[in-house]
C-alpha positions in Angstrom: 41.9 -53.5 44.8 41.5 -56.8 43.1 41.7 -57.0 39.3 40.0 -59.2 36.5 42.6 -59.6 33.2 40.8 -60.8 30.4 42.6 -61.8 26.8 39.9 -62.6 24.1 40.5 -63.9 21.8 44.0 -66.2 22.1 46.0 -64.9 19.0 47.9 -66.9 16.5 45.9 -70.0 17.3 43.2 -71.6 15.1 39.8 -71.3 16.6 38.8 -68.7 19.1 38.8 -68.7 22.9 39.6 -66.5 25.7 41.6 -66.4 29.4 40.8 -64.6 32.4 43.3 -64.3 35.5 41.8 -63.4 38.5 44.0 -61.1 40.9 43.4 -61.0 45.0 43.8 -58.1 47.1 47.7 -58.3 47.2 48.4 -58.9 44.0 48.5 -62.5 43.4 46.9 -64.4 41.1 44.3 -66.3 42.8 42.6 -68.1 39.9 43.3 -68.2 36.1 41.4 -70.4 33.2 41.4 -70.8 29.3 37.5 -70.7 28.6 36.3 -72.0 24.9 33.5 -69.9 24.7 31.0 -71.1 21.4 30.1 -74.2 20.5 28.5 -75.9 16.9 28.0 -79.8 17.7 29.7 -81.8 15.1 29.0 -84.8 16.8 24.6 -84.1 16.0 25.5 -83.0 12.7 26.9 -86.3 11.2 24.0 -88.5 13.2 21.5 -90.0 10.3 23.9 -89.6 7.5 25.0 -92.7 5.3 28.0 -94.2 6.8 30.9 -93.3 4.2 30.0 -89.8 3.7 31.6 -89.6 7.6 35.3 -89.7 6.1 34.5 -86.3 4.5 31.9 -84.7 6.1 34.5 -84.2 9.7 37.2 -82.5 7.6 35.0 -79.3 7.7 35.6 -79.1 11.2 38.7 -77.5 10.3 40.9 -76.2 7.3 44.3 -76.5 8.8 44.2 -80.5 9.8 41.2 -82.1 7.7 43.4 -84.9 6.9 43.6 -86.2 10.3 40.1 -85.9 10.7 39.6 -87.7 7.3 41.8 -90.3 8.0 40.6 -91.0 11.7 37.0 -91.4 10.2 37.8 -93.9 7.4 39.5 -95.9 10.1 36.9 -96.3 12.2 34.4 -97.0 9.2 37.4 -99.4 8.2 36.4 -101.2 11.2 32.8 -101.0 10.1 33.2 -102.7 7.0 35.3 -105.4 8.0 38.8 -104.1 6.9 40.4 -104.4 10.5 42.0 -101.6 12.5 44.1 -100.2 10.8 46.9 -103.3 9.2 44.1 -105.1 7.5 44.3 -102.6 4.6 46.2 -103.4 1.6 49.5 -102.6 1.4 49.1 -100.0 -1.4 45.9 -98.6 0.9 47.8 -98.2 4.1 51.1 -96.5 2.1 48.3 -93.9 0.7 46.8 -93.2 3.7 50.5 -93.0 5.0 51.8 -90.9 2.5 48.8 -88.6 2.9 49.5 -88.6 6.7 52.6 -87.5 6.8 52.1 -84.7 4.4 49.3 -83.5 6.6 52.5 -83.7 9.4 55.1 -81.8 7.9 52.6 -79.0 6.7 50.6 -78.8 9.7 54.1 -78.7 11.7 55.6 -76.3 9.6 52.7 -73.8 9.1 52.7 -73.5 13.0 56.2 -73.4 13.8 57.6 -70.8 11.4 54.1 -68.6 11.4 53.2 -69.1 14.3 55.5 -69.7 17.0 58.7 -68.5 15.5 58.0 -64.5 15.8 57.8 -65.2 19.5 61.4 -66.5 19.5 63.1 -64.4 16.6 61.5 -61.0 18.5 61.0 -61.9 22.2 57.6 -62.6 23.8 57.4 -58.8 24.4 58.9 -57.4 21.8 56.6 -54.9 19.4 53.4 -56.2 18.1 53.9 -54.8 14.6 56.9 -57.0 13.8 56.1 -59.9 15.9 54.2 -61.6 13.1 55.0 -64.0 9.9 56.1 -60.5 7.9 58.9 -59.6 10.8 60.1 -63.1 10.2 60.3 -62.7 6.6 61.9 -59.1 6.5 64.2 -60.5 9.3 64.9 -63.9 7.7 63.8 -64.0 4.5 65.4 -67.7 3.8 63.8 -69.5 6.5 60.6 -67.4 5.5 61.1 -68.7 2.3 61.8 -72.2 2.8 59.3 -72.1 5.4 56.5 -71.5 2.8 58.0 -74.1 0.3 57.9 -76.6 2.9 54.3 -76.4 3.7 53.8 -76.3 -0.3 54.9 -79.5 -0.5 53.6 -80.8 2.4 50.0 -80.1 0.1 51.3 -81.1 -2.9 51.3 -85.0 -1.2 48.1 -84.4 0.2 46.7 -83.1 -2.6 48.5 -86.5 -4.9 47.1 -88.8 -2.1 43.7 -87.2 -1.2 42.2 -85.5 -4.5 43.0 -81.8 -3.3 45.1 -80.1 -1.2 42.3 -79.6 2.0 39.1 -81.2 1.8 39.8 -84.3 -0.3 38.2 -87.7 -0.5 41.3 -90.3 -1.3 40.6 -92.1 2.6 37.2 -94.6 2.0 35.6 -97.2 4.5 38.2 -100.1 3.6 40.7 -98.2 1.5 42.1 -95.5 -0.7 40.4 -94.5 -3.9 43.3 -94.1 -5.7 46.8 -94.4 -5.7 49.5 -92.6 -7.1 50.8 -92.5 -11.1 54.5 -92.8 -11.7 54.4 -89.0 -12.9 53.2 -88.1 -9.4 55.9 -90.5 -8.0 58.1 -88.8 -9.2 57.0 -85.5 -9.5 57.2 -85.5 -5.6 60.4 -87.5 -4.8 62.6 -85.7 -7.5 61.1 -82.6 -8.2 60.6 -80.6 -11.4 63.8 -79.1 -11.5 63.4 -76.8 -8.2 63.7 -77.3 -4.5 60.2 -79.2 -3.8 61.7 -83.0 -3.9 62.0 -85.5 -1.4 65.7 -85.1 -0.4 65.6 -80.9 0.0 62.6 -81.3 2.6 64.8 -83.8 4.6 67.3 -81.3 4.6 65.7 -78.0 5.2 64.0 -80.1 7.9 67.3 -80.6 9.1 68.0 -77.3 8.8 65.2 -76.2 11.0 66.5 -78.5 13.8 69.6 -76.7 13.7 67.6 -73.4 13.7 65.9 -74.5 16.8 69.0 -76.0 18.7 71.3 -72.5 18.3 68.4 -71.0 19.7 68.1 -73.2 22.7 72.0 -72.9 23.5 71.4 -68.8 23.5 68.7 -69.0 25.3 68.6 -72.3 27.4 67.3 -70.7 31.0 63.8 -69.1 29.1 63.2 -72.4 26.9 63.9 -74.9 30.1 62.2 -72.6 32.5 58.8 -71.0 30.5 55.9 -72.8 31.8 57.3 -76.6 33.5 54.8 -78.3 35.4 55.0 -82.5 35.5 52.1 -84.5 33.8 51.2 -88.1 32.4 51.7 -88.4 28.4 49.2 -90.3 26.1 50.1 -91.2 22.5 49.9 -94.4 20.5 52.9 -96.1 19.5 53.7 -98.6 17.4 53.7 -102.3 19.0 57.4 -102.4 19.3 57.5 -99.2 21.1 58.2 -97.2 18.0 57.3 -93.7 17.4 54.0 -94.0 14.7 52.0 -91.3 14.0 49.4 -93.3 11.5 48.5 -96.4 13.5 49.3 -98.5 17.2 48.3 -99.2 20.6 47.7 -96.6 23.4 50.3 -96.2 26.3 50.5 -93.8 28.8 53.5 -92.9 31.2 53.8 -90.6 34.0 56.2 -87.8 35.4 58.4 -90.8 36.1 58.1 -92.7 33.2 55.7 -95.4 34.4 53.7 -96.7 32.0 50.3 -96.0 33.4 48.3 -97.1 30.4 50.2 -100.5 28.8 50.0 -100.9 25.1 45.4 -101.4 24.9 43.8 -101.6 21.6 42.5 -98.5 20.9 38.9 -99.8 20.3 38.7 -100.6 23.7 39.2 -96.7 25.0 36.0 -96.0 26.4 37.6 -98.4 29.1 40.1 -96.3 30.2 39.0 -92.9 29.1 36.7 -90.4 30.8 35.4 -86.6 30.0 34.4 -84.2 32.7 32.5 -81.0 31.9 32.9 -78.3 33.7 30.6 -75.1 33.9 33.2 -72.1 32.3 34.0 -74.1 29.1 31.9 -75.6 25.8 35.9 -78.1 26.1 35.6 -81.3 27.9 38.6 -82.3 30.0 39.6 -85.7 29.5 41.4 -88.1 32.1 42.3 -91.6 32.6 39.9 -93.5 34.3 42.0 -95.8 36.7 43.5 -92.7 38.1 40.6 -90.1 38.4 39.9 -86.7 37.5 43.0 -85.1 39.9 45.7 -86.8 39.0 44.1 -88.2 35.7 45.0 -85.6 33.0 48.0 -86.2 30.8 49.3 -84.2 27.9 49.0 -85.4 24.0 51.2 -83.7 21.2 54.4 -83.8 19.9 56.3 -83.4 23.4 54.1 -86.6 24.6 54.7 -88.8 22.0 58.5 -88.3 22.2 58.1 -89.1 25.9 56.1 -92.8 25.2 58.0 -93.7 22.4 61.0 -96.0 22.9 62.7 -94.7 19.4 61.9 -93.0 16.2 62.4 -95.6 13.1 64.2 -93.4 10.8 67.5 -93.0 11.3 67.9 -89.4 11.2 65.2 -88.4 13.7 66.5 -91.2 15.8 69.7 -89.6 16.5 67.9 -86.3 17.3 64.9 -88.2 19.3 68.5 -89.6 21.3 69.7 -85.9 22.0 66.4 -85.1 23.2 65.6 -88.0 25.4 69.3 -86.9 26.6 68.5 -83.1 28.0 66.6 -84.8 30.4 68.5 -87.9 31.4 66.2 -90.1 29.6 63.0 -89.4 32.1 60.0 -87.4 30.5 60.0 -84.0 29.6 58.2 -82.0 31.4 59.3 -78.4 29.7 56.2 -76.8 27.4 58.7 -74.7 25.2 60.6 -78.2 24.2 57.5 -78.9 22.1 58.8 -77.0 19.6 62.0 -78.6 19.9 59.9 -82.1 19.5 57.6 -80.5 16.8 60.5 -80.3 14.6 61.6 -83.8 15.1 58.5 -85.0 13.9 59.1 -82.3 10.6 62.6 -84.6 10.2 60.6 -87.6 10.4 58.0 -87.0 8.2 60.2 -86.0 5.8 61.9 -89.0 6.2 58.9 -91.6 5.8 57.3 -89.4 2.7 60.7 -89.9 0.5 60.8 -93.8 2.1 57.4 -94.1 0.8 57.8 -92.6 -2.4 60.4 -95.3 -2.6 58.2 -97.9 -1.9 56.6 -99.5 -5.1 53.4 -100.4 -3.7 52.2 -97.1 -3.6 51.3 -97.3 -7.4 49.3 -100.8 -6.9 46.1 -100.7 -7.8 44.4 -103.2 -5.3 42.9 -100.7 -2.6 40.2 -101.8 -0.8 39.3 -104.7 0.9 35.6 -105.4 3.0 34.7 -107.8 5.2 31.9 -109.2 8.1 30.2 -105.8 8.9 30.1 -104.5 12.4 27.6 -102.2 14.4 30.7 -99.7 15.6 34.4 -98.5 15.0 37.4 -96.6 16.8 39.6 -94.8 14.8 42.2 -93.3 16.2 45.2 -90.8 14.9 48.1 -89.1 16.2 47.1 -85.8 14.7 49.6 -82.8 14.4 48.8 -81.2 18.0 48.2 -85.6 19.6 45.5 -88.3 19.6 43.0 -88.1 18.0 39.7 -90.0 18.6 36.6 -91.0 16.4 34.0 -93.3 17.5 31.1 -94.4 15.0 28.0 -96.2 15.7 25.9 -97.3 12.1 22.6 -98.9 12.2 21.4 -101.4 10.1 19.9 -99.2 7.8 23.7 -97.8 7.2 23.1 -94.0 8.8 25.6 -93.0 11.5 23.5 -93.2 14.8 26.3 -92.1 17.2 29.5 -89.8 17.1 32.0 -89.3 19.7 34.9 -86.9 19.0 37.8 -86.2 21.0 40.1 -84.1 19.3 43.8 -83.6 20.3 43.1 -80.0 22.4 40.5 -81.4 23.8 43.2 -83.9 25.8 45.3 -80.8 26.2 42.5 -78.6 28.2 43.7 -79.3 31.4 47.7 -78.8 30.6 46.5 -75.8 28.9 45.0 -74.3 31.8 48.2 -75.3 34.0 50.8 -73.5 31.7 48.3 -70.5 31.5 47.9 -70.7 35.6 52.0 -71.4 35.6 52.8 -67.9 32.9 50.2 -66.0 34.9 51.7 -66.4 38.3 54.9 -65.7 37.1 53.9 -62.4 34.7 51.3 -61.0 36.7 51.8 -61.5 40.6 52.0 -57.9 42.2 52.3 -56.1 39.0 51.3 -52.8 39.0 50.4 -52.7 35.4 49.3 -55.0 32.6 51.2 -54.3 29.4 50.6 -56.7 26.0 53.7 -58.0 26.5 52.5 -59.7 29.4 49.2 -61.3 27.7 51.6 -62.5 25.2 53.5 -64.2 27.4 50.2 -65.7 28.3 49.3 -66.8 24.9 53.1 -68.3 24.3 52.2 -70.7 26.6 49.0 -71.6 24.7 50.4 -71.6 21.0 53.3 -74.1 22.2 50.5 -76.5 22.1 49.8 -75.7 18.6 45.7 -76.2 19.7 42.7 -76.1 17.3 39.7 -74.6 19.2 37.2 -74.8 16.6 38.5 -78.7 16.6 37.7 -78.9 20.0 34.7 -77.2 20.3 33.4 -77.0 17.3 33.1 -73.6 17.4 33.6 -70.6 15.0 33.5 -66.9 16.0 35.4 -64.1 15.8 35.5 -61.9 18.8 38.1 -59.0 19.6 41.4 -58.6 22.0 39.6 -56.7 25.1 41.7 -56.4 28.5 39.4 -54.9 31.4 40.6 -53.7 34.7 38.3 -53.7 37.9 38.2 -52.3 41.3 37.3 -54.3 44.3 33.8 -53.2 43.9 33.3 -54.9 40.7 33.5 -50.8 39.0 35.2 -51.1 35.6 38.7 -48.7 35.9 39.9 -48.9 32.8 39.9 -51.0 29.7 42.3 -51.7 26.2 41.2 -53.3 22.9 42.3 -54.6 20.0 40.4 -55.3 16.8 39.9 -59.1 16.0 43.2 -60.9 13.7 42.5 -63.3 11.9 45.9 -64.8 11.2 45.7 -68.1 10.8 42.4 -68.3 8.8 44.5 -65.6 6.8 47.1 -68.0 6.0 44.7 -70.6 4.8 43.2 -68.5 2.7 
């Protein structure tokens, strides 16, 4: 009897998609993908509208990272206006955007790892349904709940001083900022009102979830080193010295080894390097570097990658736990998909970092903020967004209305490591098993949400579809079949 598992849709993710595992006549899993299933076209919808409506007409593509999106655009329209790639911005202009950035970070970040990922490792991937969910966290921990919740607050209240609002704004512009921040928001952010959301308690509870995250690892070291490994190349930017940056840089890829495999290019020249295959059972391109071809080609964005290309982290106290990272693995690239989260919340420590350096910084309540220049035909703009690189490509006519849009969004990169860590969970979980219990579709999903991916981001898509497992003879005859209503947690969570 061979058997067709089918999990629709992927929970605790944002956007909707599906897996199906295909099992042979003995029991082994013989082929297994992650299929985006809907489709909207972003990329038509923008065409013939003026220019510098593009920085915030691409947030609506999602509601949990439109600041990366926003910001992405406006640097490529920088580009198209003459303000440069990305350091040609004022100094108060680039701090904004900055400041904006890495609230959008440490929210993002936060909002996935305590929400989403965390019931997972508090409860087990198998543990009951009903408590493995945001509200088991909180009656099981109500103080990391709590702080939890309070971090991603103020990770929106700097969006919302820096952008206009808290999702959706309009503070990024082809050239600039259109604002900067008062000395009551200064402050207001970096000391507080009296209560816990100031500068120096997020760079300690950020601490504090580091801490959370490493006791974990030491109980538990053989399922967080083992769950889904596989090698891969790693794409991020990074600064030019190497540095970890998250805002602005040069592309550089390395491999399983460590070779650099992509050297440091100016980003506007990716449509060099970079190529997109389609493939029939998915609306998700899959990406690879062009030198090396569509099989060994692929590489792996996110947190886990950029910790992989950078040579350091420039704030101190996400350097010394960027050097006990880079440590676990002898100082070669880490190949293990739970040690995102171990990443992820090195990026939390650094964002907290850089947001209470910024707030610091005087320039941030200038008031020169934009600068133009020779105007150009097309811009790149490119991002490390929360879940890796992200990439927006603008042609403008003459007539200033956006003839061309090419988007490739952070999952979109991850497609193909997706599909390996779902391929890699599967063979382990389901080869010869007899029967198919949630636990084991969960298991399935872990591997999934580690990436933190945005499907709607990559696809453009929105749906909602239910859970529905189906189990078939050799004959194609449907046995038997289990379903779940649909969840919409995440959405939830925004709202």
């Amino acid at each position: 009897m061979t058997r067709k598992i089918v999990i629709e849709p992927i929970t605790r993710v944002e956007g909707h998609g599906k897996v199906t595992i295909q099992l042979d006549d003995a029991g082994n899993v013989a082929q297994s993908r992650l299929h985006i299933v809907e489709f909207r076209g972003f990329e038509r919808f923008v065409q013939g509208r003026p220019y510098w409506e593009a920085p915030v007409l691409v947030q609506r593509l999602c509601g949990i990272c439109p600041v990366s999106h926003h910001l992405a655009a406006a640097k490529a329209m920088d580009v198209v206006v003459g303000a440069g790639t990305g350091d040609g911005l004022t100094p108060t202009a680039e701090k904004i955007r900055r400041l904006m950035h890495y609230g959008q970070i440490f929210q993002s970040h936060s909002l996935h790892f305590f929400h989403l990922a965390s019931p997972d490792l508090l409860f087990g991937y198998d543990s009951d349904p009903a408590i493995r969910n945001v509200v088991g966290v909180a009656l099981a921990n109500r103080e990391l709940a709590t702080q939890a919740i309070l971090m991603r607050k103020y990770g929106q209240e700097v969006i919302a001083a820096t952008a206009g609002k808290k999702i959706h704004g309009t503070g990024a512009i082809p050239g600039g900022v259109n604002k900067s921040l008062s000395a009551e928001e200064r402050d207001r952010l970096l000391k507080g009102d009296g209560g816990p959301l100031n500068a120096d308690h997020m760079v300690a509870w950020a601490q504090g979830a580091l801490a959370f995250f490493k006791d974990y690892y030491k109980k538990h070291k053989a399922f967080i080193d083992g769950f889904s490994r596989f090698p891969s190349n790693h794409l991020s930017l990074v600064r030019k010295d190497g540095a970890l940056d998250l805002y602005h840089g040069v592309l550089r890829a390395v491999d399983a080894e460590g070779r650099r495999i992509l050297n440091d290019v100016d980003y506007q020249e990716y449509l060099e390097h970079f190529r997109e295959e389609v493939r029939s059972w998915s609306y998700m391109k899959f990406p690879f570097l062009k030198a090396l071809g569509k099989e060994n080609g692929w590489y792996r964005v996110g947190p886990l990658a950029r910790l992989n290309v950078a040579d350091f982290v420039p704030t101190p106290l996400a350097q010394r736990e960027f050097e006990a990272f880079k440590a676990a693995t002898g100082g070669k690239p880490n190949d293990m998909c739970m040690h995102t989260h171990w990443a992820r919340l090195i990026e939390v420590l650094h964002a907290a970092e850089s947001m209470r350096d910024l707030l610091r910084d005087p320039d941030i309540l200038g008031n020169r903020l934009i600068v133009k220049g020779k105007r150009q035909a097309e811009g790149v703009g490119i991002i490390e967004a929360p879940r890796g690189t992200l990439i927006h490509h603008f042609a403008v006519g003459e007539d200033d209305l956006i003839k061309m849009a090419n988007l490739i969004v952070s999952t979109t990169h991850n497609n193909e490591p997706m599909n390996r860590a779902v391929n890699c969970v599967a063979r382990a979980m389901l080869t010869k098993a007899k029967e198919i219990t949630e636990g084991m579709l969960n298991a399935i999903e872990v591997a999934i949400r580690a990436y933190d991916p945005c499907l709607s981001c990559a696809t453009h898509a929105y749906g909602q579809m239910p859970l529905e497992v189906s189990l078939f003879d050799s004959r194609g005859r449907l046995v038997s079949r289990r379903r779940k209503p649909n969840r919409r947690f995440r959405q939830d969570l925004q709202d």
